[in-house]
C-alpha positions in Angstrom: 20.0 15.9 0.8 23.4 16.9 -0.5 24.9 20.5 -1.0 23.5 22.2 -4.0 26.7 22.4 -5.7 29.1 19.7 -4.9 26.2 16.8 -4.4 27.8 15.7 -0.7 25.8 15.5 2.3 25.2 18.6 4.4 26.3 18.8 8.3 23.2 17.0 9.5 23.6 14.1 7.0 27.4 14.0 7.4 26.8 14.0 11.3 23.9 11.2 10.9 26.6 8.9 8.1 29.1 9.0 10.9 26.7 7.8 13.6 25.3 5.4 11.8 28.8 4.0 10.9 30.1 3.8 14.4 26.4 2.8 15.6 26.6 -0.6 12.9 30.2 -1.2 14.4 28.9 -1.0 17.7 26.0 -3.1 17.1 28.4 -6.3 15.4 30.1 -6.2 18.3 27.4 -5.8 20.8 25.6 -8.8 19.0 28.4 -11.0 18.5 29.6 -10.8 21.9 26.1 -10.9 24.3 23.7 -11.9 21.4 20.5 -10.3 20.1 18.9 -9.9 23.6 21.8 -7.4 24.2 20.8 -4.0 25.3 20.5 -1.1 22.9 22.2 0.8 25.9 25.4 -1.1 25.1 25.4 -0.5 21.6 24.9 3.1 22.2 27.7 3.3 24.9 30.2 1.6 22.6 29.4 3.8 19.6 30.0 7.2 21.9 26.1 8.3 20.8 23.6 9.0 23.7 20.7 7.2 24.0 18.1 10.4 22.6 20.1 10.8 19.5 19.9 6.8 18.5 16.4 6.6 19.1 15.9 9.9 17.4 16.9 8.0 14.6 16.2 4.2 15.3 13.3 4.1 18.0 13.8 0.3 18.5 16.4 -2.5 18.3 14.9 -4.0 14.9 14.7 -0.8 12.9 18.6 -0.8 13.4 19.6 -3.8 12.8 17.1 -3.6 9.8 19.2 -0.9 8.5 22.0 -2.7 9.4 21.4 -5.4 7.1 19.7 -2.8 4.1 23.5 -1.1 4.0 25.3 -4.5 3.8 23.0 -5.3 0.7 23.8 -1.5 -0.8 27.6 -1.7 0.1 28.3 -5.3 -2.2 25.7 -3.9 -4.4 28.2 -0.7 -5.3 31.2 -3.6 -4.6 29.9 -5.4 -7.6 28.8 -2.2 -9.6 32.1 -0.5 -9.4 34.1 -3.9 -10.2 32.6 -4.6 -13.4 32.9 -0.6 -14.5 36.7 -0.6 -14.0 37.8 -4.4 -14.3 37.9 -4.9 -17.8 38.8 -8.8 -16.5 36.4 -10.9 -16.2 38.7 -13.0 -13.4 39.9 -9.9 -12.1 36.2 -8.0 -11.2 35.0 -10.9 -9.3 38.2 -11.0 -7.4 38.2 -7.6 -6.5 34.2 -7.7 -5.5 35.8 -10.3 -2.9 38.6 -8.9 -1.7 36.7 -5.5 -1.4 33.5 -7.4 0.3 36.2 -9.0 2.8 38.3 -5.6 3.1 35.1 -3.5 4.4 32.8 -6.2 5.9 35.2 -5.7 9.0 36.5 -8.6 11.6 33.1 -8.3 14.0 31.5 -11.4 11.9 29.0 -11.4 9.5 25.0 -11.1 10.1 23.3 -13.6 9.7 24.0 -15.3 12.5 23.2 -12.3 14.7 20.0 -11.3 13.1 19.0 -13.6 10.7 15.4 -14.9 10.7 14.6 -12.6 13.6 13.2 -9.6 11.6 10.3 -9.1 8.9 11.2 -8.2 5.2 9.9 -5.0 3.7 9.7 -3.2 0.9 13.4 -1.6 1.6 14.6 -4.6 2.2 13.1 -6.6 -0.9 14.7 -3.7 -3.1 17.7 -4.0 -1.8 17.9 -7.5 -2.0 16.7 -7.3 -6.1 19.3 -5.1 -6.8 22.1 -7.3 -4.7 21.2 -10.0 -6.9 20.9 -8.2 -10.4 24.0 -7.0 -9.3 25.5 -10.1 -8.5 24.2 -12.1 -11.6 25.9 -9.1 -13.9 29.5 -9.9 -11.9 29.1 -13.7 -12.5 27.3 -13.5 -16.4 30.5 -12.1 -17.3 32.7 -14.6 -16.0 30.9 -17.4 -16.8 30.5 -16.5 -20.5 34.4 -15.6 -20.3 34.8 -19.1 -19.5 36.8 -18.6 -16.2 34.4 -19.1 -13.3 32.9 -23.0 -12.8 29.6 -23.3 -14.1 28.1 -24.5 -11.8 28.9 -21.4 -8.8 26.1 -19.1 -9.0 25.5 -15.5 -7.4 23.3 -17.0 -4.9 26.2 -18.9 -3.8 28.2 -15.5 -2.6 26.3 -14.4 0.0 26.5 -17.8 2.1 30.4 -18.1 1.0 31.0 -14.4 2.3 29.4 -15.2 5.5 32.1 -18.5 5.8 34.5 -16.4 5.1 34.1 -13.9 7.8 33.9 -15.5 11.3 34.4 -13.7 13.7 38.0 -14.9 15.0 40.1 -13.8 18.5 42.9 -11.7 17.1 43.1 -8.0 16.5 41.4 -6.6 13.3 44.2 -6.7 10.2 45.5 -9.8 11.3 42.0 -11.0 11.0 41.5 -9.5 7.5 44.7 -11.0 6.6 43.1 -14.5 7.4 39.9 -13.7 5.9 41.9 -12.9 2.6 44.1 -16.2 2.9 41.3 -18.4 2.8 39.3 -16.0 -0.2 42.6 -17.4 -1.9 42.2 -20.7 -1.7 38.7 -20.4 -2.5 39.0 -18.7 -5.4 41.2 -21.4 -7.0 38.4 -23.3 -6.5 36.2 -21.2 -8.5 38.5 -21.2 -11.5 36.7 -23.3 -14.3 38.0 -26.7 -14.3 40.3 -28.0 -16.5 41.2 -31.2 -18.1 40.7 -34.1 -15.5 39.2 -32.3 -12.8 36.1 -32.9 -10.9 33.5 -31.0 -12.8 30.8 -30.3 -10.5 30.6 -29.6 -6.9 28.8 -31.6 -4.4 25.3 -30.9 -4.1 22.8 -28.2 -6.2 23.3 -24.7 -5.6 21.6 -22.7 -3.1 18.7 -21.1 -4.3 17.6 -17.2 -3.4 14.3 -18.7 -2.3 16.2 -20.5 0.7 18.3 -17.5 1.6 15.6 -15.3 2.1 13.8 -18.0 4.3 17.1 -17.8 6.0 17.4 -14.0 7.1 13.5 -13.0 6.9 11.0 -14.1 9.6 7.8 -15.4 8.1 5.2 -13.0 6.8 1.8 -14.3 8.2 -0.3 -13.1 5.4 -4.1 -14.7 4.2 -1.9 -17.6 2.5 0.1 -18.4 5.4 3.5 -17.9 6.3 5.8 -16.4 3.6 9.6 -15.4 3.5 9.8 -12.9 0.4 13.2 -11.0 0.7 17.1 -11.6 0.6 20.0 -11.6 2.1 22.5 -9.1 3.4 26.2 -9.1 4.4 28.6 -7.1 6.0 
């Protein structure tokens, strides 16, 4: 809950936002390097948090990384939102969402490798991922009826281009970013509506948010069999 006046998080929440943001470094890190079986001891070590205070506030390994995943969905959510309220652009909002998505996703690799596939959707999770994608579709609507962005890139596309665009890559972390943003560059001159002469349409149909949720949910064993119902998350 924030302070009365000002709306910012009081001491406990401030204290529990900075633990969380050194315990979702820790954990990229921890993941990328040993893999999910890694210990949550590790993750805890590297983040500078003992071992009562994380599972004061994340009694197991999934509820983490569930959050984990929850706050990449809410972070390009707020990308998207805040690109499209002060880009008047078209062009210029989605290149921002990107470059900012890049900027703050960090140099540890993206998630879906780590954790994709391994943990259940829920109700969180499916709101997140409904407002990732209303946000995404509002980003792309505008370019597309702007006539700059290919017609055939659509906002289920970003989630699976943001993860190729963040591997995790053996060089300190700006030099990373700096690559990261090289290749957003060339990318994004292949987004550019096509002119005269040009190929008009890419290889192959779209994905579809039905695949990427089979991608980062495990199946829901329900009366009607298995069933993957939520989306994705980056960052």
């Amino acid at each position: 809950m924030g302070d009365t006046y000002t709306g910012k998080p009081r001491g406990r929440q401030r204290e529990a936002d900075r633990n969380d943001t050194r315990l979702f470094k820790a954990a990229r890190e921890v993941f990328a390097e040993r893999g999910w079986d890694a210990p949550v001891s590790e993750i805890a070590r590297r983040a500078g948090i003992g071992m009562g205070s994380l599972y004061r506030r994340y009694p197991s390994k999934e509820l983490l990384a569930q959050r984990m995943r929850i706050a990449g969905m809410e972070q390009l959510v707020m990308q998207a939102r805040t690109a499209l309220a002060e880009e008047p652009d078209p062009w210029a909002a989605l290149v921002r969402f990107f470059r900012d998505a890049l900027t703050d996703q960090g140099t540890d690799g993206p998630l879906l490798p780590l954790v994709g596939g391994r943990l259940p959707a829920t109700d969180e999770v499916r709101a997140a991922a409904e407002r990732l994608r209303s946000a995404l579709d509002d980003l792309l609507d505008r370019a597309h009826r702007a006539g700059v962005l290919r017609a055939d890139f659509t906002s289920a596309d970003i989630p699976l281009l943001l993860e190729h665009l963040t591997p995790r890559i053996p060089v300190a972390g700006e030099r990373a970013t700096a690559l990261h943003l090289r290749y957003l560059d060339l990318v994004l001159a292949g987004l550019r509506a096509p002119g005269p002469g040009q190929p008009k349409a890419l290889h192959g149909p779209a994905p579809q948010w039905e695949e990427l949720r089979e991608l980062w949910n495990a199946p829901e064993v329900g009366a009607n069999g298995p069933a993957a119902e939520a989306g994705p998350a980056s960052g």
